[in-house]
Each structure stands twice: as C-alpha cells, then as structure tokens.
C-alpha positions as CSV (number, residue, x, y, z in Angstrom):
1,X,0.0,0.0,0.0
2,X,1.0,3.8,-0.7
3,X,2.2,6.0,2.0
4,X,0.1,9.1,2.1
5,X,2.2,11.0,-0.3
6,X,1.1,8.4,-3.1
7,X,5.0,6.4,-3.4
8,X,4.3,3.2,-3.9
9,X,5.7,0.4,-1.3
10,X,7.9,-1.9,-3.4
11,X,6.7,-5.0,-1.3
12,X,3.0,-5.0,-2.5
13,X,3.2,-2.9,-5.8
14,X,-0.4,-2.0,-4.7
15,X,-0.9,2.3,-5.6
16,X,-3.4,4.8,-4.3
17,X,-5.8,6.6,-6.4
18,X,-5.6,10.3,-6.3
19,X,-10.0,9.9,-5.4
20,X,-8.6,8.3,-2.4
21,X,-6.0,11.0,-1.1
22,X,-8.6,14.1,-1.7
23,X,-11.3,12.2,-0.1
24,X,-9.0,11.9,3.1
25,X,-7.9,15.2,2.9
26,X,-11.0,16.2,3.1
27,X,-11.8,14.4,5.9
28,X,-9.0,15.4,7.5
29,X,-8.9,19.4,7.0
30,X,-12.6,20.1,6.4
31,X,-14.8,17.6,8.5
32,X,-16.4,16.9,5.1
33,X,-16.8,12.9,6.2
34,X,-17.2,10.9,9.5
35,X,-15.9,8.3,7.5
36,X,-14.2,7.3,4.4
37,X,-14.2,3.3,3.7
38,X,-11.5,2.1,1.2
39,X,-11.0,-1.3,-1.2
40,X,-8.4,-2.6,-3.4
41,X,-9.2,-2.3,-7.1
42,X,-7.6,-5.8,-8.2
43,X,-7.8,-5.1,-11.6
44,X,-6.3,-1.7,-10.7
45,X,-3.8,-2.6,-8.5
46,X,-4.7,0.5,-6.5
47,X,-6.7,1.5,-3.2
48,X,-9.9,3.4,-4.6
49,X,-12.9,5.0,-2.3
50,X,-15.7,2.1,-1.6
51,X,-18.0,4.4,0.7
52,X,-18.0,7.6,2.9
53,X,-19.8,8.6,5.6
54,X,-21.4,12.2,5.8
55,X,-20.9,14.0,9.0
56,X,-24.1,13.6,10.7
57,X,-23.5,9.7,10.5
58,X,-22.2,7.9,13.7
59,X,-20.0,4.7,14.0
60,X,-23.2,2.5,14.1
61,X,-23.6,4.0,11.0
62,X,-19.7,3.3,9.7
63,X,-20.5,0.0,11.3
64,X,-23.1,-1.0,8.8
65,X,-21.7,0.1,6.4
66,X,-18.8,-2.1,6.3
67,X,-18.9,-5.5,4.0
68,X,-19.9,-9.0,6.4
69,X,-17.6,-11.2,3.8
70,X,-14.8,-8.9,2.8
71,X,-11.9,-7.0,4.0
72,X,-12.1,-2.8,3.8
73,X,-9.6,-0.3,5.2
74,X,-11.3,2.5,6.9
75,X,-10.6,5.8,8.5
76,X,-13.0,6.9,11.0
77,X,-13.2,10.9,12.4
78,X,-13.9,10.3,16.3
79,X,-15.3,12.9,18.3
80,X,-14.7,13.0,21.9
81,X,-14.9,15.4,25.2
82,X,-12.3,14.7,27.9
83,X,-12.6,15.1,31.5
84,X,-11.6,18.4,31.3
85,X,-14.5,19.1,29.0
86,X,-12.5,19.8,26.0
87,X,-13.8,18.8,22.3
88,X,-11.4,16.8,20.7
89,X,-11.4,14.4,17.5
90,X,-9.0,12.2,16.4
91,X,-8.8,10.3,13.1
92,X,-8.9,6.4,13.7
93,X,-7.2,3.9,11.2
94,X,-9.7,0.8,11.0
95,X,-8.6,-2.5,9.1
96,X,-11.9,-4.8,8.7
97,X,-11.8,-8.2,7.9
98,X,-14.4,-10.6,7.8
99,X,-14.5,-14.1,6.0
C-alpha cells in the first residue's frame, strides 16, 4: 500500500488513487466525512474509495456500512470530550476483515 504521499511500497506494488488521497484530505482538514471506507481495485492494482460517511452519521452508521464477507480499510473521524471538558477528535485507522 501507498504511503500518504502516493510512493508506492515496493513489497506490494499496490498504488493509491488520487480519489482516495482528496477524499481523506478532506476528511481530514474540512470535516467533510465521518468516515471514508476504502478497497483494493484488483484489476487496478490501486486502493480506490468504496463508501464515505457524511458528517451527521455515527460509528453504528460506519459500522453497517462495512462489508460481512470482505476486507475494507477505513478511516474513521472520532469525536470526543475529555474530562476536562475539552472537544477533541481524532482520526482512527480501522482494518476490517471478515471471511
């Protein structure tokens, strides 16, 4: 799999589509997803968007959303408050697999 900046990792030979890189970046800078839920293209060779989440949509939502008989990667925009009170969010990588 690609490292964010799109080099490909010589051990795989598996590339990232440019979709996928502006769809996290925009779940990363403007909140535009709760959740973005990737696949390998075989035929490809590449890691291409399979679903996203809006940002009303919850995890039960991401949850669902996620194949019963297949693998995804996933990131996953949590939203917390800590005992101080303080918002804070961080971004959650999620490997699925299910056979």
């Amino acid at each position: 799999m690609n490292d964010i900046l799109g080099q490909q990792n010589a051990s795989c030979g598996v590339g990232v589509a440019d979709e996928s890189k502006n769809t996290f970046m925009e779940l990363k800078r403007k909140k535009g997803y709760r959740y973005v839920i990737f696949k390998i293209e075989e035929k490809k060779k590449e890691v291409v968007v399979d679903k996203t989440g809006g940002p009303a949509q919850d995890y039960q939502d991401f949850a669902e959303s996620l194949p019963q008989k297949d693998c995804r990667y996933a990131v996953y925009d949590f939203d917390f408050v800590t005992t101080d009170k303080c918002r804070k969010s961080k971004i959650l990588f999620i490997v699925s697999c299910s056979v």
